[in-house]
BATOR-940089 format. One record per residue (C-alpha): residue number from 1; residue in three letters; x, y, z. Coordinates in pm, 1 decimal. Example, Ala and Ser with C-alpha at 12.3 -4.5 7.8 and 13.67 -1.06 7.14 Angstrom:
// residues 2
@n:1	res:ALA	c1:1230.0	c2:-450.0	c3:780.0
@n:2	res:SER	c1:1367.0	c2:-106.0	c3:714.0
END
This chain:
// residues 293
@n:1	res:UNK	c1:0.0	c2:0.0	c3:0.0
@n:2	res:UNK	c1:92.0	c2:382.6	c3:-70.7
@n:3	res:UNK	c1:138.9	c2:604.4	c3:159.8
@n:4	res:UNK	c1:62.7	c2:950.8	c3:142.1
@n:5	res:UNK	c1:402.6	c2:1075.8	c3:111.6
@n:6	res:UNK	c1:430.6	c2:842.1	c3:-197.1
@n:7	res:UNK	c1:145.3	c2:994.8	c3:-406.5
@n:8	res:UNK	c1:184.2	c2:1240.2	c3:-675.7
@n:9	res:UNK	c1:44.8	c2:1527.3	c3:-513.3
@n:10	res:UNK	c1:152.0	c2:1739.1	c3:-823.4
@n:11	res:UNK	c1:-79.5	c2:1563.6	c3:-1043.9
@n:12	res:UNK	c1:-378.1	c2:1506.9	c3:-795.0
@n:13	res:UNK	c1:-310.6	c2:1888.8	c3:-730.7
@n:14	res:UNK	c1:-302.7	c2:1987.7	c3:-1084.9
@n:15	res:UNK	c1:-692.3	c2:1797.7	c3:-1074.6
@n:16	res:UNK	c1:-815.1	c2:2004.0	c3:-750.8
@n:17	res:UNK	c1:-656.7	c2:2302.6	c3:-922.9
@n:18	res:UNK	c1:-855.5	c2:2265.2	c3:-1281.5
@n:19	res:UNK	c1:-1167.9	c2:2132.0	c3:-1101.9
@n:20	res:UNK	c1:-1190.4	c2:2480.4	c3:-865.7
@n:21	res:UNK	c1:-1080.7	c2:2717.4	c3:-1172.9
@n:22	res:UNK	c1:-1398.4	c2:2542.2	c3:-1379.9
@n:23	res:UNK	c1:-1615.3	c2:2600.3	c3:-1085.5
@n:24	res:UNK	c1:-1491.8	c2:2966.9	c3:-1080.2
@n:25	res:UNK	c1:-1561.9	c2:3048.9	c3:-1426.4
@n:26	res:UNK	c1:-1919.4	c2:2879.8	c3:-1389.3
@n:27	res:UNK	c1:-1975.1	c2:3094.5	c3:-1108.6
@n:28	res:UNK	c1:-1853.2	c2:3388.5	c3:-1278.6
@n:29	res:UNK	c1:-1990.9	c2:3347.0	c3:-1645.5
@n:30	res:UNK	c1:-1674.4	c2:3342.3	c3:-1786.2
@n:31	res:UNK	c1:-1647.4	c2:3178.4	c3:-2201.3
@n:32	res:UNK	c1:-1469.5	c2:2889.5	c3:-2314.6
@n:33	res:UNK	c1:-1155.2	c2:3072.3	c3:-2397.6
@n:34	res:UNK	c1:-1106.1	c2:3197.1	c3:-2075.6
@n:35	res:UNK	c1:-1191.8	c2:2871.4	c3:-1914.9
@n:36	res:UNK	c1:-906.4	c2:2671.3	c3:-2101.5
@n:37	res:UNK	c1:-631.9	c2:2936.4	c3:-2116.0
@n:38	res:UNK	c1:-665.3	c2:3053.6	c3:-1795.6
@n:39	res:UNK	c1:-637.8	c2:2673.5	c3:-1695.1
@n:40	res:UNK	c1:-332.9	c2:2618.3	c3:-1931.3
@n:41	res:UNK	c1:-144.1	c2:2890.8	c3:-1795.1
@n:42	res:UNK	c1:-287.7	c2:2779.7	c3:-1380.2
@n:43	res:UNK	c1:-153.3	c2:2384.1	c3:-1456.0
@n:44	res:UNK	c1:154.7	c2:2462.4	c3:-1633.3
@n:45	res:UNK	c1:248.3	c2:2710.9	c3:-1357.4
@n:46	res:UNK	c1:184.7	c2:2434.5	c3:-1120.3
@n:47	res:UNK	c1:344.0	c2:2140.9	c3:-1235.2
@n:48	res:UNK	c1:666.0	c2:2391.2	c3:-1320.0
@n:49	res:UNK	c1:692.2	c2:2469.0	c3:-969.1
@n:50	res:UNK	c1:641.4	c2:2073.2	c3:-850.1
@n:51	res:UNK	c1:918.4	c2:2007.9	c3:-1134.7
@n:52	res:UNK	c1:1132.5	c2:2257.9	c3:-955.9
@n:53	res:UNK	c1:1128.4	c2:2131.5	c3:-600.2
@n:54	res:UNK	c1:1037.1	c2:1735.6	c3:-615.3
@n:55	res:UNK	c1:1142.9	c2:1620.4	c3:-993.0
@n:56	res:UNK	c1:1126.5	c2:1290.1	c3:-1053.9
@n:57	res:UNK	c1:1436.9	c2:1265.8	c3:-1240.8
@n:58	res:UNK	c1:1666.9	c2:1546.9	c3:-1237.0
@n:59	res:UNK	c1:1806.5	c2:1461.6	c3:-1568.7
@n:60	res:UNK	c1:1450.9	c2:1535.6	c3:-1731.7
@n:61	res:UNK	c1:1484.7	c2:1875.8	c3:-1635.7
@n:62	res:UNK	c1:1392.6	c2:2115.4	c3:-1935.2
@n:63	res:UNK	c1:1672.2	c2:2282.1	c3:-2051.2
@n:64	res:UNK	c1:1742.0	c2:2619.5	c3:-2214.1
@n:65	res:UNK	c1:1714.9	c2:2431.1	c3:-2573.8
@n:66	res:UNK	c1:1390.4	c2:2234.0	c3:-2466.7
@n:67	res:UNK	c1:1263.8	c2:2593.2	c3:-2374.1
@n:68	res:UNK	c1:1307.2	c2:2755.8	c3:-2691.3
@n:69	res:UNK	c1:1177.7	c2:2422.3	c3:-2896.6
@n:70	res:UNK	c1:876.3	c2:2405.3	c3:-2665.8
@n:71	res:UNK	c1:806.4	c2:2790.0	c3:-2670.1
@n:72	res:UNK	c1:768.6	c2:2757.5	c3:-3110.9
@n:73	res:UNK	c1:579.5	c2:2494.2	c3:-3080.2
@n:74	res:UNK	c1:325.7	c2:2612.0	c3:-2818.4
@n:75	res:UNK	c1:283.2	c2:2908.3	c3:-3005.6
@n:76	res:UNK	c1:195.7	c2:2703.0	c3:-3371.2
@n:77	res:UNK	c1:22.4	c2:2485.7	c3:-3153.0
@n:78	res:UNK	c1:-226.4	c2:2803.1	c3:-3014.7
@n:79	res:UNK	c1:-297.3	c2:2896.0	c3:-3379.2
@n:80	res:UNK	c1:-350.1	c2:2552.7	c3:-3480.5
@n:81	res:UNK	c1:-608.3	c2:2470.6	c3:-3238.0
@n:82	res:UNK	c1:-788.6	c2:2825.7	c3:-3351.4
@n:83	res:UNK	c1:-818.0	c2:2743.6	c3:-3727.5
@n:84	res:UNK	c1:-898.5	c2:2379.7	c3:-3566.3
@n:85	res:UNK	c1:-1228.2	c2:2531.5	c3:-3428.0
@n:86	res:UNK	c1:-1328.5	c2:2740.4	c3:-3693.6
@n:87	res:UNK	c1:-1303.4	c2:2465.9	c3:-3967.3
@n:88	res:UNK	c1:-1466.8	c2:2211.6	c3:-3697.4
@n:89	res:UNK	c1:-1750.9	c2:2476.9	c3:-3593.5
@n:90	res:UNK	c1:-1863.2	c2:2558.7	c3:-3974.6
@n:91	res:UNK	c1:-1843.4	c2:2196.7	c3:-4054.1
@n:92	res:UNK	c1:-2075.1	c2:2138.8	c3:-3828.0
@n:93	res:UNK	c1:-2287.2	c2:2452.8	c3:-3921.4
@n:94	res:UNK	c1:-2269.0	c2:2318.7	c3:-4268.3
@n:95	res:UNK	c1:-2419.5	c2:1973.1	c3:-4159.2
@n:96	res:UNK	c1:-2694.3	c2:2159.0	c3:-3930.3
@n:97	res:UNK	c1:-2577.9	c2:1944.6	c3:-3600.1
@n:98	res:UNK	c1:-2550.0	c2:2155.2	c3:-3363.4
@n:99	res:UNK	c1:-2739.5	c2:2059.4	c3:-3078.4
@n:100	res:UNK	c1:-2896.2	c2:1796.2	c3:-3293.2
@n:101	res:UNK	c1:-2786.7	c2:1470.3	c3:-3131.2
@n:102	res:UNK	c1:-2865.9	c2:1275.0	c3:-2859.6
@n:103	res:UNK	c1:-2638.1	c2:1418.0	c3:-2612.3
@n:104	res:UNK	c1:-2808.8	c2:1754.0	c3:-2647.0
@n:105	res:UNK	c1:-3102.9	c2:1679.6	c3:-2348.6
@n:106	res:UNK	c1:-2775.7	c2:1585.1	c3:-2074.2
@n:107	res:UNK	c1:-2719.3	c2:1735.3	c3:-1774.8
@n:108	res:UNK	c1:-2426.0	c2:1910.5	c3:-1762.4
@n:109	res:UNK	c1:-2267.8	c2:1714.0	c3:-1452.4
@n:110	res:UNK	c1:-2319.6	c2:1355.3	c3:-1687.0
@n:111	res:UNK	c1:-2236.0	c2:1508.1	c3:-2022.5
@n:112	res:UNK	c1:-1915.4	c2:1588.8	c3:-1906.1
@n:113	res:UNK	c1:-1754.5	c2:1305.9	c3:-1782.6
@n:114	res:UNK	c1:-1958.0	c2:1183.8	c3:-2130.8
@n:115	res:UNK	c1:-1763.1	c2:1375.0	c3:-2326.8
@n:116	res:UNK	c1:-1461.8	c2:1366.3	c3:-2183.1
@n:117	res:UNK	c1:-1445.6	c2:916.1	c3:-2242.7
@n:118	res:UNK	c1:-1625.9	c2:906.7	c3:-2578.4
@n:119	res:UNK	c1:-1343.0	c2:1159.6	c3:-2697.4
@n:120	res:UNK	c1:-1086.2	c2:987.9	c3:-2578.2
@n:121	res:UNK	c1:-1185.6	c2:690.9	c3:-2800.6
@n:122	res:UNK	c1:-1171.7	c2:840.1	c3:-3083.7
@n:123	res:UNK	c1:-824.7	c2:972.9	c3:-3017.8
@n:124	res:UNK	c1:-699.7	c2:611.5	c3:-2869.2
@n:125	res:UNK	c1:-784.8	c2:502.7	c3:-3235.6
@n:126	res:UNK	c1:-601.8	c2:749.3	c3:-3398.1
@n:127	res:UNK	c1:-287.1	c2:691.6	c3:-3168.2
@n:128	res:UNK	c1:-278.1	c2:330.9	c3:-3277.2
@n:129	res:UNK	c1:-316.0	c2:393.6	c3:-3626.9
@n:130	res:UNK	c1:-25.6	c2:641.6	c3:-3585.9
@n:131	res:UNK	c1:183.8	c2:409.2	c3:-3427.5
@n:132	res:UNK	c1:166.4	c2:152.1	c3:-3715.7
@n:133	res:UNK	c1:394.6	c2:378.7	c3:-3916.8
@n:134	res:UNK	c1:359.4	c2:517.9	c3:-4228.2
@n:135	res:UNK	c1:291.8	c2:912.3	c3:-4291.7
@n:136	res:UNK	c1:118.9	c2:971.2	c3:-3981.6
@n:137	res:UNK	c1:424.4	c2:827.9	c3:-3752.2
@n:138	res:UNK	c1:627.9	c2:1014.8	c3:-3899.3
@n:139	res:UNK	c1:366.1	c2:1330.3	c3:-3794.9
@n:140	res:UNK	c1:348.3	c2:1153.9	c3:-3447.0
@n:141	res:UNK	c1:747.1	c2:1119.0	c3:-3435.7
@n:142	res:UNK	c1:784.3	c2:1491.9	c3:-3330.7
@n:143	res:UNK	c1:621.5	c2:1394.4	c3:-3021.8
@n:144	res:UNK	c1:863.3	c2:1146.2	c3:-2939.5
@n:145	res:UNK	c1:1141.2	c2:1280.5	c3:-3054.5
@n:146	res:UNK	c1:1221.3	c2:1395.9	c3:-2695.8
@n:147	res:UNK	c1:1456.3	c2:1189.0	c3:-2496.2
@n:148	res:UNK	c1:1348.9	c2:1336.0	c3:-2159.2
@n:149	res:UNK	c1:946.3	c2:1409.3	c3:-2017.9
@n:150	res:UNK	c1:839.5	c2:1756.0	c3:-1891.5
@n:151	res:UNK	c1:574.7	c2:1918.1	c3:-1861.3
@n:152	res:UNK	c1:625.0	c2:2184.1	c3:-2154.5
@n:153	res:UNK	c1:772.9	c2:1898.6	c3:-2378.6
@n:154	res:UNK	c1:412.4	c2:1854.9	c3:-2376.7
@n:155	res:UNK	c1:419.1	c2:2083.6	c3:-2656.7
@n:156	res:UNK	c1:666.0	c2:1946.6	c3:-2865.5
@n:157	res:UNK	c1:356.6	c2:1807.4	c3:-3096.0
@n:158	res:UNK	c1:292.7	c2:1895.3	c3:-3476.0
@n:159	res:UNK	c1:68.7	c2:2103.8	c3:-3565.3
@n:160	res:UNK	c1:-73.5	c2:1833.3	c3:-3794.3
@n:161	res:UNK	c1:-89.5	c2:1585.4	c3:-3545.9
@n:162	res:UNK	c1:-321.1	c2:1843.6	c3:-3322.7
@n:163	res:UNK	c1:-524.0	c2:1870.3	c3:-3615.2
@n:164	res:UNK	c1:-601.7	c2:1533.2	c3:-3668.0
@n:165	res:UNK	c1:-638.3	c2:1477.2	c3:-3229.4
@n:166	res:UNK	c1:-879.6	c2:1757.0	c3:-3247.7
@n:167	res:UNK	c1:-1100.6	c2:1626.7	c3:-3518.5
@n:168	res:UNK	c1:-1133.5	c2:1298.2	c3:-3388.0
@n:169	res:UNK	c1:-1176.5	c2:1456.7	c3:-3056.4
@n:170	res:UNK	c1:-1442.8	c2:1736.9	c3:-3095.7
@n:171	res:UNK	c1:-1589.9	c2:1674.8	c3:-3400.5
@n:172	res:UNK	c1:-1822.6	c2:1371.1	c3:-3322.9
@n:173	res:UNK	c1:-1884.6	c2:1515.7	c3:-2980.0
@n:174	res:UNK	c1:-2048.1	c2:1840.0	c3:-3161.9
@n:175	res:UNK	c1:-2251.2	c2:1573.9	c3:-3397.4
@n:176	res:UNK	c1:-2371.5	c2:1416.1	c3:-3078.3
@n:177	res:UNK	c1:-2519.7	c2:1674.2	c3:-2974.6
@n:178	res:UNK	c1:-2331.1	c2:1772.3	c3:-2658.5
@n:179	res:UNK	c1:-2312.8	c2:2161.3	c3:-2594.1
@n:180	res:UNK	c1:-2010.4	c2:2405.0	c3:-2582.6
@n:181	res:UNK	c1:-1998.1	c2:2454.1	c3:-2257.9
@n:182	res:UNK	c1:-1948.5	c2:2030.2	c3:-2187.3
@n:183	res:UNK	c1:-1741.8	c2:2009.1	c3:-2469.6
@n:184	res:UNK	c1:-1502.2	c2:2282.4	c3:-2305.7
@n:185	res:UNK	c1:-1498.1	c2:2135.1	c3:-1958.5
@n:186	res:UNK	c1:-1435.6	c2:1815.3	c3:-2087.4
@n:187	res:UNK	c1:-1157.1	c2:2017.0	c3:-2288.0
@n:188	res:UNK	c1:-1026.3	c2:2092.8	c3:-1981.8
@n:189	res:UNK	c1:-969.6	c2:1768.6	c3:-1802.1
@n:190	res:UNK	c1:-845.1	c2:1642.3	c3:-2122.8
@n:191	res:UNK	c1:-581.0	c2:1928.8	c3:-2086.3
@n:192	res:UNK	c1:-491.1	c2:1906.5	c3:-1757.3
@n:193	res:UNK	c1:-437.5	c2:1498.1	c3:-1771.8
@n:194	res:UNK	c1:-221.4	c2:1601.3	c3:-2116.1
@n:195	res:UNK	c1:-19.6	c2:1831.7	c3:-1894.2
@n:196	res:UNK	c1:8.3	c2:1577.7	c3:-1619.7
@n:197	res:UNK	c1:87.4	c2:1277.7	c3:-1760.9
@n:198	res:UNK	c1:401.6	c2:1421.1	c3:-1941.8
@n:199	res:UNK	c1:491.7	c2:1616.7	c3:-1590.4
@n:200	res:UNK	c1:860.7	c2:1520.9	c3:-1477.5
@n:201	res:UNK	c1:707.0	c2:1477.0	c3:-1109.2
@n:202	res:UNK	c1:746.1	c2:1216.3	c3:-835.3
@n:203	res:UNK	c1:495.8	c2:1011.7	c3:-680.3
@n:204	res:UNK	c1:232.7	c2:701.8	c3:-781.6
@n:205	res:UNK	c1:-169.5	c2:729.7	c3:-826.3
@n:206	res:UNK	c1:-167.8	c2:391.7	c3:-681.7
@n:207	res:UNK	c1:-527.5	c2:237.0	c3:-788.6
@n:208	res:UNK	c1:-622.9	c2:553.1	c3:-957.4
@n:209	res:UNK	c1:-398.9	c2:438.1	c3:-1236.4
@n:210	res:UNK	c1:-681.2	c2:223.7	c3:-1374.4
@n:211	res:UNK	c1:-944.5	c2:525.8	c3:-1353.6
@n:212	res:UNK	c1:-694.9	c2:805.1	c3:-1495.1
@n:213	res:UNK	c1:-384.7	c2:888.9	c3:-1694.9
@n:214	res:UNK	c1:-60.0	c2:952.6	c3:-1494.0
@n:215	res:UNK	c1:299.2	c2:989.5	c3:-1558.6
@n:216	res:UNK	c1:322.7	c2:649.8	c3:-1452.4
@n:217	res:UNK	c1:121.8	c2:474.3	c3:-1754.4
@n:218	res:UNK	c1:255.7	c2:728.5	c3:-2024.1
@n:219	res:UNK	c1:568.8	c2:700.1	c3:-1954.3
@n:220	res:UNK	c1:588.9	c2:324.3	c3:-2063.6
@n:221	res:UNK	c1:395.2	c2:516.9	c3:-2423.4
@n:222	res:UNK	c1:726.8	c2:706.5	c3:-2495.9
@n:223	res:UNK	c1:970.2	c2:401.9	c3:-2427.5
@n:224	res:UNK	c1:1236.5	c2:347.8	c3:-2737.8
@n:225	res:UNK	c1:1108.6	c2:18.4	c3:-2724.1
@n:226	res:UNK	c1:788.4	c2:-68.0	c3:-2917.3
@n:227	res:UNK	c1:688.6	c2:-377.0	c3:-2786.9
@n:228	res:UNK	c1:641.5	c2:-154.9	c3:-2412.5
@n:229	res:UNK	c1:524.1	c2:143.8	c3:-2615.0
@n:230	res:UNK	c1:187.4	c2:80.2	c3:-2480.4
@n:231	res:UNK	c1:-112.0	c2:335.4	c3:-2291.1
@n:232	res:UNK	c1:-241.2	c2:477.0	c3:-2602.7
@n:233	res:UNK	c1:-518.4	c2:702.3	c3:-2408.6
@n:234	res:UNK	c1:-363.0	c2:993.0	c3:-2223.3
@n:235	res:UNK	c1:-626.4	c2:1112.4	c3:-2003.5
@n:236	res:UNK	c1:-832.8	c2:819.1	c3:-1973.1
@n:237	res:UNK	c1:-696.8	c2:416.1	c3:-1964.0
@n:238	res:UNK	c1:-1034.3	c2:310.8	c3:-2025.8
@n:239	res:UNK	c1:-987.6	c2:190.1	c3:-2406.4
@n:240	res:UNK	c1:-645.7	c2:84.0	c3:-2294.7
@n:241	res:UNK	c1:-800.4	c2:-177.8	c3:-2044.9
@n:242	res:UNK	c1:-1020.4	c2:-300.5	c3:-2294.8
@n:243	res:UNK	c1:-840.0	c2:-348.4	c3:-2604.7
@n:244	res:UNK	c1:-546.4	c2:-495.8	c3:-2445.2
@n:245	res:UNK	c1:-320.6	c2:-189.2	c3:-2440.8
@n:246	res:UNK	c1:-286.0	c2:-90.7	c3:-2100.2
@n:247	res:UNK	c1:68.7	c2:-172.2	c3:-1883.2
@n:248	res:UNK	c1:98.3	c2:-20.2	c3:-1556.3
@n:249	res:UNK	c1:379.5	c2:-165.8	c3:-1299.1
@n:250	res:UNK	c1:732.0	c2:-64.8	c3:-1356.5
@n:251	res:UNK	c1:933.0	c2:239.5	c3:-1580.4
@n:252	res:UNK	c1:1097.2	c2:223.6	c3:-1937.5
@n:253	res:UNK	c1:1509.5	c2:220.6	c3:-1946.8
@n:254	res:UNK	c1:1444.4	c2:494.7	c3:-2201.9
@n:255	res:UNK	c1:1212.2	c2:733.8	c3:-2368.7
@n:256	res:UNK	c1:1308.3	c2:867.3	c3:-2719.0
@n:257	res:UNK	c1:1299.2	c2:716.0	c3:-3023.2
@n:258	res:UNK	c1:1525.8	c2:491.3	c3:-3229.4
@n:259	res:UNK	c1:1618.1	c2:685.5	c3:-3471.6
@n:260	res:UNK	c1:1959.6	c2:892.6	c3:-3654.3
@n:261	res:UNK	c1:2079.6	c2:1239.7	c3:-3518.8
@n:262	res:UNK	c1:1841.7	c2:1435.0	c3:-3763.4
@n:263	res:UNK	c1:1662.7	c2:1611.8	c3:-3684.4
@n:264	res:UNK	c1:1789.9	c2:1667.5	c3:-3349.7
@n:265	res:UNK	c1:1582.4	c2:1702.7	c3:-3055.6
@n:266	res:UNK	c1:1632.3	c2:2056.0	c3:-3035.4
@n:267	res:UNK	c1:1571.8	c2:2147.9	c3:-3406.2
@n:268	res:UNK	c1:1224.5	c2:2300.6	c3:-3403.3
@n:269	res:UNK	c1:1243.3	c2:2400.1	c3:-3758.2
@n:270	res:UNK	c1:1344.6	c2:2075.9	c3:-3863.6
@n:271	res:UNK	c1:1132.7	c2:1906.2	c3:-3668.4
@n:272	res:UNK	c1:879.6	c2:2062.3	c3:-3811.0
@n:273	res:UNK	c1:945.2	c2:2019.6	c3:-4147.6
@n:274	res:UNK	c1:1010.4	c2:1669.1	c3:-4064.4
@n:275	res:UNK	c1:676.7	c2:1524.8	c3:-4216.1
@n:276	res:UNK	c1:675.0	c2:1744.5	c3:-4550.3
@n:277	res:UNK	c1:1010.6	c2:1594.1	c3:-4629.5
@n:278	res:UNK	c1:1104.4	c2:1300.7	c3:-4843.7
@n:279	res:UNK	c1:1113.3	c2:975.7	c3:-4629.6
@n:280	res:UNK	c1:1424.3	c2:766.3	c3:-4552.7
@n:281	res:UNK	c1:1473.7	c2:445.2	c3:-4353.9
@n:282	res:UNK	c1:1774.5	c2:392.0	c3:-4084.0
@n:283	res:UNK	c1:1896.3	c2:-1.7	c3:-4162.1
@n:284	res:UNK	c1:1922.7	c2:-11.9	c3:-3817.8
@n:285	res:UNK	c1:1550.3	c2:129.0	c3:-3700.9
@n:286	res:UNK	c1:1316.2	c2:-126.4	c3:-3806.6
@n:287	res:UNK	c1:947.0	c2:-33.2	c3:-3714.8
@n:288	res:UNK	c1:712.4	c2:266.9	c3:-3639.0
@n:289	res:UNK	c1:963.4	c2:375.6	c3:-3339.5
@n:290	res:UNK	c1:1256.1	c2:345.8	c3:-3557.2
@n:291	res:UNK	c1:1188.3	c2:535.9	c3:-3857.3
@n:292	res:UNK	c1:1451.2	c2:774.4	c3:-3973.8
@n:293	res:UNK	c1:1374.3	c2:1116.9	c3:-4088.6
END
């Protein structure tokens, strides 16, 4: 048994800390935007201080060069998700669903948590399929191109790849007719878990590893090696448990990929050119984790 000194109060924190801000901005009226930016900015304040004071390994600290990678992408990955709701929103406009489905008559206190699992499935799906190689790995592969996990690593994802998450994500929750207001809250426990589970921060959920993401499970998801590659959900390890995808006990050797020097961790640009360019194959990376650049 745990005990309380072992949990990871940075990530059950980071929870308390989302679930009061949500209840603030209810209270208050506030809009979507608000709701998830002002939680961004309240989580990864959080988890920077926790990765300050109680890291859980000190050689996953971010360092100046993560910083400045992380910082581009977070800022293509801000106007991405924009033009992803605008192109999402008049799709839906165009197809007259808003409000239209089923989900549309739910209280807001069950079409959250709703919202929140059916979205992760679509995304679990999508993760697979990424990981089978192909185009989309090699969209994916900026994600693990990291050898270390922090929480503003988080970032380092392709603009591309958010596309595609957010599509599979949002779009069928909007054509089941749940609201804006669920769709954002479940937005923002999807956000927080992202956040969390990549958080360089000590500490076990103990048995609420099989109700939530943590560091713990996605952690074994960025190992070099594919057969432990495993945990495709990220907030929820619900479609993990029952497709046969979910490994809890224990921590990878390594996180990273197999894969040549190029483009380096570091290389934003590169990185995200890295899907536009003309594929090659390392002799000595064979499958999804090992493709070359």
């Amino acid at each position: 048994m745990h005990t309380l000194t072992h949990l990871n109060w940075a990530h059950l924190g980071a929870l308390l800390l989302a679930a009061a801000w949500a209840a603030l901005a209810l209270h208050m009226g506030w809009g979507n935007l608000l709701l998830l930016l002002g939680g961004l900015l309240l989580v990864l304040g959080w988890f920077a201080l926790w990765e300050w004071r109680r890291p859980y390994r000190e050689d996953w600290r971010a360092q100046p060069a993560d910083r400045r990678r992380d910082a581009l992408f977070a800022l293509a990955l801000l106007a991405t998700d924009a033009l992803a709701d605008l192109l999402i929103r008049g799709l839906v406009m165009q197809l007259n669903a808003a409000g239209a489905g089923p989900a549309a008559t739910l209280p807001l206190w069950l079409a959250v948590p709703l919202a929140a699992l059916l979205g992760e499935f679509g995304d679990y799906w999508l993760h697979r399929l990424k990981h089978r190689g192909g185009w989309l790995w090699r969209v994916h592969f900026v994600h693990h191109r990291p050898t270390a996990l922090n929480v503003t690593n988080n970032f380092t994802t392709h603009p591309l790849d958010l596309l595609l998450r957010k599509t599979v994500h949002v779009l069928p929750l909007w054509l089941a007719g749940f609201d804006a207001q669920a769709i954002a809250l479940a937005g923002l426990f999807s956000q927080t878990q992202s956040f969390a589970t990549h958080a360089n921060t000590r500490g076990t959920l103990g048995w609420l590893n099989y109700l939530i993401g943590s560091a713990e499970l996605h952690r074994w998801h960025h190992s070099v090696n594919v057969a432990e590659a495993l945990n495709f959900g990220t907030a929820l390890p619900l479609w993990d448990q029952l497709f046969g995808t979910y490994r809890r006990h224990g921590a990878p050797q390594r996180v990273g990929v197999n894969a040549p020097a190029e483009p380096d961790q570091h290389d934003g640009l590169g990185l995200l050119l890295h899907p536009l360019r003309p594929r090659r194959r390392h002799p000595d990376a064979p499958g999804a984790h090992g493709e070359a650049p």
